[in-house]
C-alpha positions in Angstrom: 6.0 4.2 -9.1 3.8 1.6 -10.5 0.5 3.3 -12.1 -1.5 0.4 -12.4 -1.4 -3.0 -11.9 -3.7 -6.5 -12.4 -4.8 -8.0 -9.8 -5.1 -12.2 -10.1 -7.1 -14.7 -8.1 -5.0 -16.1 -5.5 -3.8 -12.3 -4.9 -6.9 -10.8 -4.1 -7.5 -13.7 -1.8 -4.6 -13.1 0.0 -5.5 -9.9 0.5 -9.0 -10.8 1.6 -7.2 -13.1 4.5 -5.3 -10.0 5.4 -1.7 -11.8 4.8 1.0 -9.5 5.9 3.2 -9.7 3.3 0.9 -9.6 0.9 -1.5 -6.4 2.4 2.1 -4.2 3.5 2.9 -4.2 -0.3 -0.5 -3.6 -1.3 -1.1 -0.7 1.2 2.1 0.9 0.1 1.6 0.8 -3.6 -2.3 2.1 -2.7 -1.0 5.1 -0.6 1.6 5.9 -3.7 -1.4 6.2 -6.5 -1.2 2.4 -7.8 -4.7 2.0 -8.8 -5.5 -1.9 -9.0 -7.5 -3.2 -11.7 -9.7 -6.7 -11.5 -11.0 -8.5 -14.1 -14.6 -10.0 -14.1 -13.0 -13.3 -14.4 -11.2 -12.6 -10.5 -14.8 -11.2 -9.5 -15.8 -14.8 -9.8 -13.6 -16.8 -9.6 -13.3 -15.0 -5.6 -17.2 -15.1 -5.2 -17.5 -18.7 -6.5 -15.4 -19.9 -3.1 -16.5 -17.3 -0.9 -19.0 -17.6 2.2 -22.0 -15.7 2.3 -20.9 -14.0 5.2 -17.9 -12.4 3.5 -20.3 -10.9 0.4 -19.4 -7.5 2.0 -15.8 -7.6 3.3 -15.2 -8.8 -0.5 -17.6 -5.9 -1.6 -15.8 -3.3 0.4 -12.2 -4.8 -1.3 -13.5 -4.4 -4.6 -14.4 -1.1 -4.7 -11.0 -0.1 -3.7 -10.1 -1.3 -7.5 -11.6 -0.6 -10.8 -12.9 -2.8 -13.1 -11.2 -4.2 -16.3 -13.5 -5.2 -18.4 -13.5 -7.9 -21.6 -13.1 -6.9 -24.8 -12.8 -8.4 -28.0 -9.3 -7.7 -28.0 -8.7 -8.9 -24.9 -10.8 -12.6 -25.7 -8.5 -12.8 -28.9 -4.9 -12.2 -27.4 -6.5 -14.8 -24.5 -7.3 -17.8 -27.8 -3.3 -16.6 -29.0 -2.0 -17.2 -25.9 -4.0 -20.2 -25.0 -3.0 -21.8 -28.7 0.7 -21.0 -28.0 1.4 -22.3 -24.7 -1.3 -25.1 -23.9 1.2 -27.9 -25.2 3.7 -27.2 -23.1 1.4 -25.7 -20.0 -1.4 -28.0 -20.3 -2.6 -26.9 -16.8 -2.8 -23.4 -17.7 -6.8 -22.4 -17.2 -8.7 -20.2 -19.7 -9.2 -17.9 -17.0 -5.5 -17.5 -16.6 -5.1 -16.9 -20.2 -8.3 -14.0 -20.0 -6.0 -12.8 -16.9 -3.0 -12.3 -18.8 -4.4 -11.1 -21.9 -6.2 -8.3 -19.7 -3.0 -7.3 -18.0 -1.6 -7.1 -21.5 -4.1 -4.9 -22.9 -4.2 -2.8 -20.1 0.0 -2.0 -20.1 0.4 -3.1 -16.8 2.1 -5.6 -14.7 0.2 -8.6 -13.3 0.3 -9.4 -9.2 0.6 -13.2 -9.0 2.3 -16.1 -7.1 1.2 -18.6 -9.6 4.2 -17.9 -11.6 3.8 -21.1 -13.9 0.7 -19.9 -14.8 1.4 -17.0 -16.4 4.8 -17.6 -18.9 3.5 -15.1 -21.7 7.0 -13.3 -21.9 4.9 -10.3 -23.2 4.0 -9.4 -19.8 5.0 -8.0 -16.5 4.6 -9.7 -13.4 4.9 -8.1 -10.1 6.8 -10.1 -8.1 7.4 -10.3 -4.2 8.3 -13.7 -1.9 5.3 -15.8 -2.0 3.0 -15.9 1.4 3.4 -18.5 3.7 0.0 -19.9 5.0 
């Protein structure tokens, strides 16, 4: 059983477009305990191209996770990660680096399918056959 996991960006909008094979996992792990954990970068990063009209389908997802807040640990492992792989992923975001330094921090695995964004070999990613939309 998985206890926790991180939720990233393109997961949660997944979710939000009610793709099957991303929402069977989901409801699975929900209905065996996983509690889901989003950072305030996902919060966004999911409001910033979201319609007005889906403010509260969007609401209603989020309060099926808890939050994950920054920390100061959390913004330093982000600059460590960010100085050791942004030569050789130079399209690696910030916010992907905040992402994976949350998931760190937290001891959980990280729900992604943008694998090549996240090549920290320090953390877990939760990994399932991408969606096809």
């Amino acid at each position: 059983m998985i206890e926790r996991m991180m939720l990233d960006t393109d997961t949660v909008i997944h979710l939000l477009r009610h793709s099957p094979l991303t929402v069977q996992p989901f409801i699975q792990l929900y209905h065996n305990g996983t509690i889901f954990l989003v950072s305030p970068i996902v919060i966004a990063e999911v409001y910033a191209g979201a319609l007005v009209k889906e403010y509260e389908s969007i609401d209603d997802f989020f309060q099926l996770c808890e939050f994950a807040p920054l920390t100061l640990t959390i913004a330093k492992q982000a600059g460590h990660y960010a100085k050791q792989y942004r030569k050789a992923y130079n399209k690696i975001s910030l916010e992907d680096y905040l992402i994976a330094a949350t998931a760190k921090m937290n001891h959980c695995p990280l729900w992604t399918y943008n694998m090549k964004h996240f090549p920290m070999e320090d953390i877990e990613l939760f990994k399932i056959s991408e969606p096809k939309e």
